[in-house]
C-alpha positions in Angstrom: -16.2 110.9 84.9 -17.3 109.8 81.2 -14.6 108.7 78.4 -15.5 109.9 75.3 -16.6 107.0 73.1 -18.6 105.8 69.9 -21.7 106.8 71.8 -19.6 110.6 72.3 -17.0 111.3 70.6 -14.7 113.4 71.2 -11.8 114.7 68.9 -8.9 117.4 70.0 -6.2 118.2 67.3 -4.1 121.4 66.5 -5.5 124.2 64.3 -4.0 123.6 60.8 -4.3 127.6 60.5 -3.8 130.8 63.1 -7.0 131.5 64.6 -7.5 135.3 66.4 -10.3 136.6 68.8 -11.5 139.2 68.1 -13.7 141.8 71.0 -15.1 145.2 69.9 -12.5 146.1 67.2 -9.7 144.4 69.5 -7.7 141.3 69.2 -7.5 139.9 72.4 -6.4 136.1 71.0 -4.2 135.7 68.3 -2.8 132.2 67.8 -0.6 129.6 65.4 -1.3 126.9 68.0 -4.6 126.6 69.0 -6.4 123.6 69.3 -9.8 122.4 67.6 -12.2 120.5 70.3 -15.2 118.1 68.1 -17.4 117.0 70.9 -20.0 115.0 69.5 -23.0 116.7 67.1 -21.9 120.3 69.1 -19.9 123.3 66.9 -16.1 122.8 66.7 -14.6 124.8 69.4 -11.1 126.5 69.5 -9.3 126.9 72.5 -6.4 128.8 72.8 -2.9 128.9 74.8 -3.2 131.3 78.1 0.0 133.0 76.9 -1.7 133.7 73.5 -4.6 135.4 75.1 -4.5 139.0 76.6 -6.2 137.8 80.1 -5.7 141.5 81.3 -9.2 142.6 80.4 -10.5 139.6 81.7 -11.7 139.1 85.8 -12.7 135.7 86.6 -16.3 135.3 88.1 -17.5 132.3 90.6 -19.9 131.0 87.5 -18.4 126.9 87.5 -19.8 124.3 85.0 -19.0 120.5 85.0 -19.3 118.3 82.4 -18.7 114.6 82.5 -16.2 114.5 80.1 -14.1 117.4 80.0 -14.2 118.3 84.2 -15.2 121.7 85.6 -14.6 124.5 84.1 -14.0 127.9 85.1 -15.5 131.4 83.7 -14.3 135.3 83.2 -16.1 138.0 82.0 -14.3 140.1 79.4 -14.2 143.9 80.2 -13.0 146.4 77.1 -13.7 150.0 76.2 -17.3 149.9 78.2 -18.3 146.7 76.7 -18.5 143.4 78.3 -19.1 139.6 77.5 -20.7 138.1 81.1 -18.8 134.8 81.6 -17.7 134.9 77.6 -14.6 132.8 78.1 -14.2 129.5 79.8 -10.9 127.3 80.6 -11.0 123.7 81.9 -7.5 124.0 84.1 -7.5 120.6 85.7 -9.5 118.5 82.6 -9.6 114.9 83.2 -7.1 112.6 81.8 -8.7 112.2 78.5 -8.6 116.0 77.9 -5.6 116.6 79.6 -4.7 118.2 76.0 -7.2 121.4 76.8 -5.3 122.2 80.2 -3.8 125.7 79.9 -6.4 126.9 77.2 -9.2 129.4 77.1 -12.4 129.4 74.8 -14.2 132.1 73.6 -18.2 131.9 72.9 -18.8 133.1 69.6 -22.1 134.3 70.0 -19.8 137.2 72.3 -16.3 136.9 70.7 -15.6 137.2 67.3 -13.4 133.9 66.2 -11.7 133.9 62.7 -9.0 131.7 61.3 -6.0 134.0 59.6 -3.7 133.3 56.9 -0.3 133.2 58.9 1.7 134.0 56.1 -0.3 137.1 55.7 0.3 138.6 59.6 3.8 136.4 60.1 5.0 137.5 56.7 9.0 136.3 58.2 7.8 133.4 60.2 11.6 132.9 61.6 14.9 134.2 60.4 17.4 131.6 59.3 20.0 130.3 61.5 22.9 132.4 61.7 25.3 130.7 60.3 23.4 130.4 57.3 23.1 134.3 56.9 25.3 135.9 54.2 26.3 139.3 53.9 25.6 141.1 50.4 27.6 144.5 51.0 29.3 146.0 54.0 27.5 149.9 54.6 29.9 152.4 56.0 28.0 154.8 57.6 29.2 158.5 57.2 29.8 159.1 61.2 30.5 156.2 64.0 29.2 157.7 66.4 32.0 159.9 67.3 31.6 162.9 64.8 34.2 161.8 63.2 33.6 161.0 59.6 34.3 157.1 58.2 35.7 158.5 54.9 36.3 161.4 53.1 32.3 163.6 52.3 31.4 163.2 48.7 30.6 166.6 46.3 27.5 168.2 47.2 25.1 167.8 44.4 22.9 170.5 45.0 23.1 174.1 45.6 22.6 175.3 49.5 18.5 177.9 49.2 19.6 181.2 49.8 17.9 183.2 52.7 15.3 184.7 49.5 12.9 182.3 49.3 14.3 179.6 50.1 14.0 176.8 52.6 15.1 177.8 56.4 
């Protein structure tokens, strides 16, 4: 086991934006908290949280890696609609100490999976509703029947005339 150091470093900190995964046409990853692995002169790479990644077109393979800083790490091969990524997602889930950060996270390559970053506001356009006891009410709606067939209050004036059978709507 290697610590990452001045000869290798190695930097992991949240996403500052939601990043999705993206496999033929499909989202399969679609995340506000990923995190943002710098290992080194290598490309960033985005890991996401298990429960923000739909594993059920994914079957894990016996392909293992280790490296000596991050531990061993596991593979699954992506299965969708006919098409496939062979060992296109890896997860470290017992990282050594030092990356202890990445445990619980999958990674996509991009040369397989299509990895964007998304403007949250844009796909989370009400993010969280306020608490409720800061919620005000701006008009109380009486609907014309509760339910029972009985109406709330008395039927307003039809303003239009009912189609006769000639011609009209039936």
């Amino acid at each position: 086991m290697k610590i990452p150091g001045p000869d290798h470093p190695i930097t992991i900190t949240p996403a500052t934006r939601r990043w999705r995964a993206r496999f033929y046409g499909h989202v399969i990853a679609d995340s506000a908290n990923a995190l943002v692995l710098k290992e080194a002169t290598y490309p960033p790479v985005v890991y996401f949280p298990r429960e923000d990644v739909s594993t059920e077109y994914m079957s894990r393979t016996d392909r293992t890696t280790h490296c000596p800083y991050k531990g061993d790490a596991s593979y699954y091969t992506l299965l969708m609609d006919g098409h496939f990524a062979e060992n296109g997602v890896w997860t470290y889930e017992t990282p050594f100490p030092a990356m202890s950060a990445i445990a619980g996270h999958l990674a996509f390559y991009p040369n397989q999976v299509e990895l964007y970053e998304v403007d949250d506001a844009a796909v989370n356009p009400h993010p969280a509703e306020p608490p409720q006891e800061s919620r005000t009410v701006d008009e109380v709606v009486q609907h014309t029947d509760a339910g029972g067939g009985n109406a709330q209050r008395e039927h307003w004036e039809p303003n239009v005339e009912t189609p006769g059978l000639e011609g009209g709507v039936r």
